[in-house]
C-alpha positions in Angstrom: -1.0 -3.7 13.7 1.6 -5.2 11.9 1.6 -5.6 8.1 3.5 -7.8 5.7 6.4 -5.9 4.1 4.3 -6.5 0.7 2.1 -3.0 1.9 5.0 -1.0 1.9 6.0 -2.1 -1.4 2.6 -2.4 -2.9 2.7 1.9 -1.7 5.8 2.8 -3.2 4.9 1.6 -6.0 1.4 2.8 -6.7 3.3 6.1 -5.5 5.9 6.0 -8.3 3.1 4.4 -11.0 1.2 8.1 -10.0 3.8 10.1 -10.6 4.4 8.8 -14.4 1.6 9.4 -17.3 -0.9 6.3 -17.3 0.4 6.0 -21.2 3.7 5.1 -19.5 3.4 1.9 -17.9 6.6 0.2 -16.1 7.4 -3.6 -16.2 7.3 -4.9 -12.8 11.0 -6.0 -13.1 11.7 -2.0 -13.2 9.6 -1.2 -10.4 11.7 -4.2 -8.6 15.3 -3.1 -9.6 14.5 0.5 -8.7 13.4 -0.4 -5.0 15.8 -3.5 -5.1 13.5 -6.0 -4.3 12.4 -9.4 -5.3 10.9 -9.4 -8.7 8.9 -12.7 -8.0 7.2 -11.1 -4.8 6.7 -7.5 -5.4 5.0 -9.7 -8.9 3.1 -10.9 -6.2 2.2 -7.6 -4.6 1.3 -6.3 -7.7 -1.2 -9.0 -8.9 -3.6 -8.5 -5.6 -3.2 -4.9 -6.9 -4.4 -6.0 -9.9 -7.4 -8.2 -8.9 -8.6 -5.0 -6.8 -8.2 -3.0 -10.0 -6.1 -0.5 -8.5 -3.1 -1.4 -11.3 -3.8 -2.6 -14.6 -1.3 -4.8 -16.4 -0.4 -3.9 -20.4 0.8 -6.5 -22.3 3.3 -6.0 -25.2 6.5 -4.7 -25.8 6.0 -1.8 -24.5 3.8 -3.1 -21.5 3.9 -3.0 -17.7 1.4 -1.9 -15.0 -0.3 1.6 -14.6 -2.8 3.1 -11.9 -6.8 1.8 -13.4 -7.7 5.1 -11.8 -6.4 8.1 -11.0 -4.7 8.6 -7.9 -7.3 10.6 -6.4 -9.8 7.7 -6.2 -7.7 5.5 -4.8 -7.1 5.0 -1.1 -4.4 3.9 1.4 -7.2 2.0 2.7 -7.9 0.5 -0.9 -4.6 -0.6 -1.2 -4.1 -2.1 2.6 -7.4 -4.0 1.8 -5.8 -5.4 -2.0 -2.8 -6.4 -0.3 -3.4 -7.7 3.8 -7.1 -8.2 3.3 -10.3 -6.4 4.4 -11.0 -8.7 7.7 -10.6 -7.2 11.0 -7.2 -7.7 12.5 -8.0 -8.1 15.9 -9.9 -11.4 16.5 -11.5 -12.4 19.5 -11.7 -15.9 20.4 -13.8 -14.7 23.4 -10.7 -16.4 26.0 -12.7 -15.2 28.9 -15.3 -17.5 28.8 -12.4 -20.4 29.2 -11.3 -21.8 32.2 -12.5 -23.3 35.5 -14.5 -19.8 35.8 -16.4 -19.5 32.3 -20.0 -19.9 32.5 -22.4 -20.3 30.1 -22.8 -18.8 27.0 -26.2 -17.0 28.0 -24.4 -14.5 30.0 -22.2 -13.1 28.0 -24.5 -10.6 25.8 -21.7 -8.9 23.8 -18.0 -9.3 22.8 -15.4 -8.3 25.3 -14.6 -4.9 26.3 -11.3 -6.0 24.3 -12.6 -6.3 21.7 -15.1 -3.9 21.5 -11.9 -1.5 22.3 -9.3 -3.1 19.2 -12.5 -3.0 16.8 -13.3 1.0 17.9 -9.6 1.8 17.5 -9.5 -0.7 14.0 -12.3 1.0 12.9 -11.0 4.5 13.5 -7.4 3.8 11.8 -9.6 2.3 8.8 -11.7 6.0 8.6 -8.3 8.0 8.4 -6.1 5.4 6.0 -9.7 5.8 3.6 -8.9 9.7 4.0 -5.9 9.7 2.5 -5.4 9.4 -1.6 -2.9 8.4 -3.5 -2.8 11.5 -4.6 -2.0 12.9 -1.6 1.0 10.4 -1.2 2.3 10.9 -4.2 2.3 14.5 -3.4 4.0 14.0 0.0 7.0 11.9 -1.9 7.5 15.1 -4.8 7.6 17.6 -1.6 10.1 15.7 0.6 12.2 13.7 -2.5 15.5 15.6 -3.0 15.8 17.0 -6.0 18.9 15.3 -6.8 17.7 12.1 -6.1 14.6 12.8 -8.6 17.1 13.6 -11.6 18.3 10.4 -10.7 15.5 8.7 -10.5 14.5 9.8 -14.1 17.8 10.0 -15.7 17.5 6.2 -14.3 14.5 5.7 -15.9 15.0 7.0 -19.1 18.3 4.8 -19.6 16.7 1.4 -18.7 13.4 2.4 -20.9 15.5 3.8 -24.1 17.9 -0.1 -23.4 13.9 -1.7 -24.0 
């Protein structure tokens, strides 16, 4: 399956919005700069989040997005679905009954082996991504960030926070 570059993102930085106190929200232009990305499309990114109330959106001065929940309630599958959509990514267009040898449509009683076979292994990459919490990424990112590049990362923080 292939997945707009917006997923990735739209991970990152639910992972980083985890890893800070909900009281301390971050402006999406920060969460851009940081990953050096667009500001206008990870904006984007982080409005579907939004709408699926995964990120909430402070206003104010002091305002930026934060998780709506805590990390362990939300899903890699929650998130795939807020950003890509929840429809199936395999469609058949049932191809097999095209052609000088398609018949009618009486005899065909059920989708395509295909099909039946994309949807089985859709459904069963669906089961593990709803498996696996935020919590669990976020967790994954502490264990394998080096620690160097953390102090950076907050000493980096702190500077652009204390600028306002």
């Amino acid at each position: 399956m292939k997945h707009t570059e917006g997923l990735e993102w739209a991970i990152h930085s639910c992972s980083l919005l985890a890893m800070v106190p909900t009281d301390f929200p971050l402006p999406a232009r920060l969460l851009a700069e940081f990953y050096d990305l667009p500001e206008p499309y990870l904006a984007k990114q982080m409005q579907k989040l939004s709408v699926a109330g995964i990120v909430e959106t402070r206003r104010g001065p002091q305002g930026g997005y934060a998780l709506a929940r805590q990390a362990t309630e939300i899903t890699l599958l929650q998130i795939v679905e807020a950003i890509d959509g929840a429809e199936r990514h395999f469609v058949c267009t049932e191809i097999r009954r095209c052609g000088p040898t398609g018949v009618e449509d009486r005899f065909y009683t059920r989708p395509c082996g295909i099909a039946r076979s994309m949807w089985r292994a859709e459904a069963a990459w669906r089961k593990e991504l709803a498996a696996v919490k935020l919590s669990d990424i976020q967790k994954l990112g502490e264990d394998e960030t080096p620690a160097e590049q953390a102090a950076k990362a907050i000493a980096w923080f702190q500077g652009k926070l204390q600028k306002g």
